[in-house]
C-alpha positions in Angstrom: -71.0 120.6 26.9 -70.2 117.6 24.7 -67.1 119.0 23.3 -66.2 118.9 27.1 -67.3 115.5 27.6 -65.0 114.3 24.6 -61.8 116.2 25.6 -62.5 114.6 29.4 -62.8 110.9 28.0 -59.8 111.7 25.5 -57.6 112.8 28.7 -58.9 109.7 30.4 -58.0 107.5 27.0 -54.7 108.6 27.3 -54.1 108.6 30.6 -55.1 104.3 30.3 -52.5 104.0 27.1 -49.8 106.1 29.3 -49.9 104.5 32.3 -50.5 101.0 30.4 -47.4 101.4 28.3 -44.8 104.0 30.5 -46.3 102.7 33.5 -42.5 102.0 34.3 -41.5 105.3 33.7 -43.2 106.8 36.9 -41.9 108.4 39.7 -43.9 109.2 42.8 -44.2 113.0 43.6 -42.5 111.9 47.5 -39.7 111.2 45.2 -39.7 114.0 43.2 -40.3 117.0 46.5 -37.9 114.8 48.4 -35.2 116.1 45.8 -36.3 119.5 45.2 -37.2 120.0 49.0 -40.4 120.8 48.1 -39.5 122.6 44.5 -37.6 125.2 46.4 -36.2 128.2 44.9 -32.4 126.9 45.4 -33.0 123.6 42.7 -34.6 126.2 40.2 -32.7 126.5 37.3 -35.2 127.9 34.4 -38.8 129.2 33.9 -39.7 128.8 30.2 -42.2 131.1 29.4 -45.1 130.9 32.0 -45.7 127.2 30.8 -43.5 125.2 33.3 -40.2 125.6 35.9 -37.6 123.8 35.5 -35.6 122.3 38.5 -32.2 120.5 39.0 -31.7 117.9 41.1 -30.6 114.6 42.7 -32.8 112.3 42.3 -33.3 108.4 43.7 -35.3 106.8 40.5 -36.0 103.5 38.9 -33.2 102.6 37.0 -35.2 101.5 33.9 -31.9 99.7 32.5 -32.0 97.2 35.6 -35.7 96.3 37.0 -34.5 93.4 38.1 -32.9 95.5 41.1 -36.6 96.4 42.0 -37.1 92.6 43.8 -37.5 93.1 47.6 -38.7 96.5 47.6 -42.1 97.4 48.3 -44.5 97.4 45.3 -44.4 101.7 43.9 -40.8 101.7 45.4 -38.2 102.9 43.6 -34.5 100.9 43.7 -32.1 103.8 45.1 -29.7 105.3 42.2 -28.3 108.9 42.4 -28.7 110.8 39.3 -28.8 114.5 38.5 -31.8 115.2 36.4 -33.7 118.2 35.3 -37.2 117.8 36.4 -40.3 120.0 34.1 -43.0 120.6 36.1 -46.4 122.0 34.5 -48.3 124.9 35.3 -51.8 125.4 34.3 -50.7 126.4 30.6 -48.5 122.6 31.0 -51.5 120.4 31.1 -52.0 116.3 30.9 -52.4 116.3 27.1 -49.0 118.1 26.5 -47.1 115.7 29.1 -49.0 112.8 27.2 -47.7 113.8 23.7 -44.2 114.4 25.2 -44.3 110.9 27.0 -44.9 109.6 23.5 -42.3 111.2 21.4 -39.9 110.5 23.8 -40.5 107.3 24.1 -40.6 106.7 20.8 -37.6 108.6 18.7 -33.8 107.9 20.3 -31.9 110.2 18.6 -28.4 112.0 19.9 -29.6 115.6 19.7 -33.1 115.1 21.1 -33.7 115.3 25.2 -33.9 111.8 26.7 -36.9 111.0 28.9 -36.2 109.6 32.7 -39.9 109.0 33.7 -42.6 111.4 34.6 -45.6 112.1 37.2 -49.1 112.9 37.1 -50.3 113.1 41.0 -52.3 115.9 43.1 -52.7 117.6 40.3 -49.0 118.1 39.5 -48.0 117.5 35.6 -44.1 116.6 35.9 -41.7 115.4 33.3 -38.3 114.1 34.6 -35.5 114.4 31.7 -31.7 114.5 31.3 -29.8 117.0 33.0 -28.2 119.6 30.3 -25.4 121.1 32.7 -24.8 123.8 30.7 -28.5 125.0 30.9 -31.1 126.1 27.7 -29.6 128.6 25.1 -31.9 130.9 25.7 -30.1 131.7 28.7 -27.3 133.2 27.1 -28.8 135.6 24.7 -28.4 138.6 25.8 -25.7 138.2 28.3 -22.2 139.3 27.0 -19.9 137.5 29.8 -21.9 133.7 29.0 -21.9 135.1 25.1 -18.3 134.8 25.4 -18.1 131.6 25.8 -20.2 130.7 22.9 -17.6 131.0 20.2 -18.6 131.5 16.5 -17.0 127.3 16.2 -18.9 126.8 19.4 -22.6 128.4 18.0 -22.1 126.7 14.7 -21.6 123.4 16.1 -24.8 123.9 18.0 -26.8 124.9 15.3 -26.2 121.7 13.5 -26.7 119.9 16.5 -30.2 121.2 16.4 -30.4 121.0 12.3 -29.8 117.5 12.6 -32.3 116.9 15.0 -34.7 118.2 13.2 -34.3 116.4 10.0 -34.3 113.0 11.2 -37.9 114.2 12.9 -38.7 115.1 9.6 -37.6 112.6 7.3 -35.5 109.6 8.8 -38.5 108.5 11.7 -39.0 104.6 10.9 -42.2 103.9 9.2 -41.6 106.8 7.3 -43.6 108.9 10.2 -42.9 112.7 10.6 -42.6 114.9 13.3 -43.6 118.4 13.3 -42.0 120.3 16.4 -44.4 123.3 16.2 -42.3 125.1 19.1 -38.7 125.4 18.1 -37.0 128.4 20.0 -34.2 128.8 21.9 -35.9 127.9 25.0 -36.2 124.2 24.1 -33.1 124.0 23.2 -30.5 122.2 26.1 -26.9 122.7 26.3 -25.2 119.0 27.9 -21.9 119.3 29.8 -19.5 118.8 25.7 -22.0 121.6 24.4 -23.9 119.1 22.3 -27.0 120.2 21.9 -30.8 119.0 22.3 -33.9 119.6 21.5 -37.1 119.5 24.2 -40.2 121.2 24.5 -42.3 118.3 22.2 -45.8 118.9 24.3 -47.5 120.5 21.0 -45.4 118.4 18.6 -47.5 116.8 15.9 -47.7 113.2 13.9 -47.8 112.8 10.5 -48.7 109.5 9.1 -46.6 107.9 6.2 -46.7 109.4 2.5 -47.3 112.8 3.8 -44.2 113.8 3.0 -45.4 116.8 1.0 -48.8 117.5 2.9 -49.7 120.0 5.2 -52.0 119.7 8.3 -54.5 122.5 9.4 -54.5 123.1 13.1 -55.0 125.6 15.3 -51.5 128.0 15.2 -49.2 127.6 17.9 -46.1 129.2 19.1 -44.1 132.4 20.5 -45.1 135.4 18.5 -41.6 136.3 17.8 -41.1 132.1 16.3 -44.0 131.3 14.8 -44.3 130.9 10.9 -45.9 133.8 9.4 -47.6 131.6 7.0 -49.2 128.9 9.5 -50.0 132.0 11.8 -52.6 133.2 8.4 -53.4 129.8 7.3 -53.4 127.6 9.6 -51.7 125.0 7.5 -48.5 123.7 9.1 -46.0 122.3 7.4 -42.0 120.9 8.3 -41.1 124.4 7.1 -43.0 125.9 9.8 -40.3 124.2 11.8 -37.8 125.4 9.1 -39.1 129.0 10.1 -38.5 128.6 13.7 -35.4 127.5 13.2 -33.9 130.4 11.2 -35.2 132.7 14.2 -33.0 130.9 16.1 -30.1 130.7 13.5 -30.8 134.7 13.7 -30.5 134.9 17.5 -27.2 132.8 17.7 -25.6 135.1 14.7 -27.3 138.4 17.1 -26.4 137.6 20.5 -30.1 138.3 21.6 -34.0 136.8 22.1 -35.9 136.8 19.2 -38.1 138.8 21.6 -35.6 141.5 22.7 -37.3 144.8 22.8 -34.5 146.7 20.8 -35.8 144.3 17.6 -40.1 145.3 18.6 -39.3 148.3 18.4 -39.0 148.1 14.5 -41.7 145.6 14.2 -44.0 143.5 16.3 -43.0 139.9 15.2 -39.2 140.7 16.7 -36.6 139.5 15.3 -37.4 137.7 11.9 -38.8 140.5 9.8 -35.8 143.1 10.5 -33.1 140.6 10.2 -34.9 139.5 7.1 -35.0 143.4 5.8 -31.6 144.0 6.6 -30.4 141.0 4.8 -32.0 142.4 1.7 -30.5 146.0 2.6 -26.8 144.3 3.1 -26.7 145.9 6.9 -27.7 142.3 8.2 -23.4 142.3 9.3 -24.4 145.3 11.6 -26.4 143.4 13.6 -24.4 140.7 14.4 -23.2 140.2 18.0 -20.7 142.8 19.3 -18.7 139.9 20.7 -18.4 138.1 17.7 -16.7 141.6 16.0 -14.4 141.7 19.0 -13.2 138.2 18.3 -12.8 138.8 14.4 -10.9 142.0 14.8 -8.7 140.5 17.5 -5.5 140.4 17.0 -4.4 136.9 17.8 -2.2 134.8 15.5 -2.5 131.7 17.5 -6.4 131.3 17.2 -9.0 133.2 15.1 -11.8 132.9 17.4 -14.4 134.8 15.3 -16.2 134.0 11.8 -14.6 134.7 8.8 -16.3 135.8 5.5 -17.0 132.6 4.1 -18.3 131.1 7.1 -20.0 134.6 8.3 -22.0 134.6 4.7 -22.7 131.3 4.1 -24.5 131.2 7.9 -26.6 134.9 7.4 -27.6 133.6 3.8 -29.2 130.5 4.8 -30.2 131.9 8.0 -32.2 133.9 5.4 -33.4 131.6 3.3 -35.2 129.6 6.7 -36.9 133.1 7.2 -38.4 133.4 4.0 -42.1 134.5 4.7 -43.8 131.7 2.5 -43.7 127.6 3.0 -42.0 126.7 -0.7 -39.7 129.5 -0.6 -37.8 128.1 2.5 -35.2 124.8 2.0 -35.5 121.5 3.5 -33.9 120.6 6.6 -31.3 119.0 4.9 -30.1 121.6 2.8 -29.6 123.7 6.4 -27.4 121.0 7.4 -25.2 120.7 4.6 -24.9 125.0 4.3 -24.5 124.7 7.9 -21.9 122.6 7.8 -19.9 124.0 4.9 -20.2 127.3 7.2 -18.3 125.1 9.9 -15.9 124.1 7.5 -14.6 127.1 6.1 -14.4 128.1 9.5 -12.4 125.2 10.9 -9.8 125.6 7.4 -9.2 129.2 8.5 -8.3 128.2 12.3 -4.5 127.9 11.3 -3.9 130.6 8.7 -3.0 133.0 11.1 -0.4 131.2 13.0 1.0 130.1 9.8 1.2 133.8 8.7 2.9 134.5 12.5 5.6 132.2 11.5 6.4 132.7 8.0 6.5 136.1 8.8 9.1 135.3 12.0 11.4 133.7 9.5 10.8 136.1 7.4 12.9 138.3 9.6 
């Protein structure tokens, strides 16, 4: 009974801090059914794993970046503005406490690769987060779909990856104060696509706070996260560490480099964990290249002077290698987030210097003759 009482008057703690300090950052349910027409089917663009839906939509908001447009409205009125926005809204898994903490990070860490927060709403019992609109959806809409695979080039998923890589080290390392940021749910769900393919990390309701000079500490918390993403070591342990989100994000490096979920029922079949553990074995066997996606073999074995759309060696082995290395199955044996970057961006490199080979070798060979 009093572990109940303490979790109610910590809800109601932070519902005073959120609503004392983002009180601005509200948006009246009216508003937010008004756009959705009711959260009907035809806005739904995304549910992400039984914890919330995800809606697109035009929505009439406070614009934040000119209150002074509120004057003459009614008090709770919000000045008219039309902006496409993708709107979160919480099932029973999705609670206060996870909107709070996302409210929070948001709020507090501007970064170009993380979501930006519009506002949010916590009325009849609804749990809503309002965020930028990603108009090329999540990445985990992709996997597993050969015609929107296509699209992803092996430039394309490269780029995103150190969109996401980047992300993740400045939560780790560059926060101001010298505060870190633990994702804990990292997966290609949370990850949003904008309309230049940049992409951006969401999904921050279980996200934890490290204070400064913890650089090297871990926490012990409960585990969290999708079987097929979560650490093997913080699953045993319960100590969480930034290369739990290191882990994660190797799963993910692995689904990009496989064309499918982490989760996909042709990887349980081998083992229960998914993906991870047979990537990681057939890395160690040399057959990892077999299991690459089909599309990305198409593209490489093309024949197309103009532009080599698929990965060549260097790029191929550099990516699978340090894919690996994120996978590793304890903490110290996986790299820093910053080491990912740079291998991930010498993997774009040596992809970007091969780009014109071929039409080079198309002409030479044309004056050849």
């Amino acid at each position: 009974m009093s572990s109940l009482i303490s979790i109610s008057k910590r809800n109601i703690i932070s519902s005073l801090f959120i609503f004392s300090f983002f009180g601005h950052l509200k948006i009246r349910l009216g508003d937010i059914k008004l756009a959705t027409n009711n959260f009907s089917d035809t806005y739904t663009i995304a549910f992400l794993d039984g914890e919330c839906t995800l809606y697109r939509a035009e929505l009439h908001y406070f614009d934040k970046e000119n209150p002074s447009s509120e004057k003459g409205k009614n008090k709770g009125d919000h000045p008219k503005g039309h902006n496409i926005v993708v709107i979160k809204r919480g099932n029973q898994f999705f609670g206060e406490e996870e909107l709070f903490t996302e409210i929070e990070m948001l709020s507090s860490v501007e970064y170009p690769n993380i979501v930006t927060l519009i506002g949010f709403c916590i009325e009849d019992s609804e749990t809503i987060l309002v965020i930028e609109n990603g108009s090329n959806g999540y990445l985990r809409n992709y996997l597993g779909n050969d015609n929107d695979m296509r699209i992803l080039t092996w430039e394309k998923r490269l780029k995103i990856c150190i969109d996401v890589a980047n992300a993740l080290d400045h939560l780790h390392s560059e926060i101001e104060d010298q505060k870190m940021i633990i994702h804990r749910d990292i997966c290609s769900c949370n990850i949003g696509l904008d309309e230049n393919w940049r992409a951006k990390i969401d999904g921050f309701g279980d996200c934890v706070f490290l204070p400064p000079n913890q650089e090297d500490e871990a926490v012990y918390i409960n585990p969290h996260g999708r079987p097929a993403y979560i650490d093997p070591e913080y699953e045993k342990t319960d100590k969480l560490k930034r290369e739990s989100d290191v882990y994660s994000f190797g799963i993910v490096l692995l689904e990009i480099l496989c064309g499918r979920s982490a989760g996909d029922p042709i990887y349980l079949k081998e083992n229960d964990k998914g993906l991870g553990p047979v990537a990681r074995q057939s890395f160690c066997t040399g057959t990892l290249e077999d299991m690459i996606d089909p599309i990305l073999k198409e593209e490489t074995s093309e024949c197309n002077f103009v532009q080599k759309r698929g990965p060549n060696k260097e790029s191929l082995h550099t990516f699978m290698k340090i894919a690996y290395q994120c996978v590793a199955e304890t903490q110290d044996q996986r790299p820093t987030m910053k080491v990912v970057v740079k291998e991930l961006e010498k993997a774009l490199s040596f992809q970007v210097s091969q780009r014109s080979k071929p039409l080079i070798f198309f002409i030479h060979m044309q004056n050849a003759c």
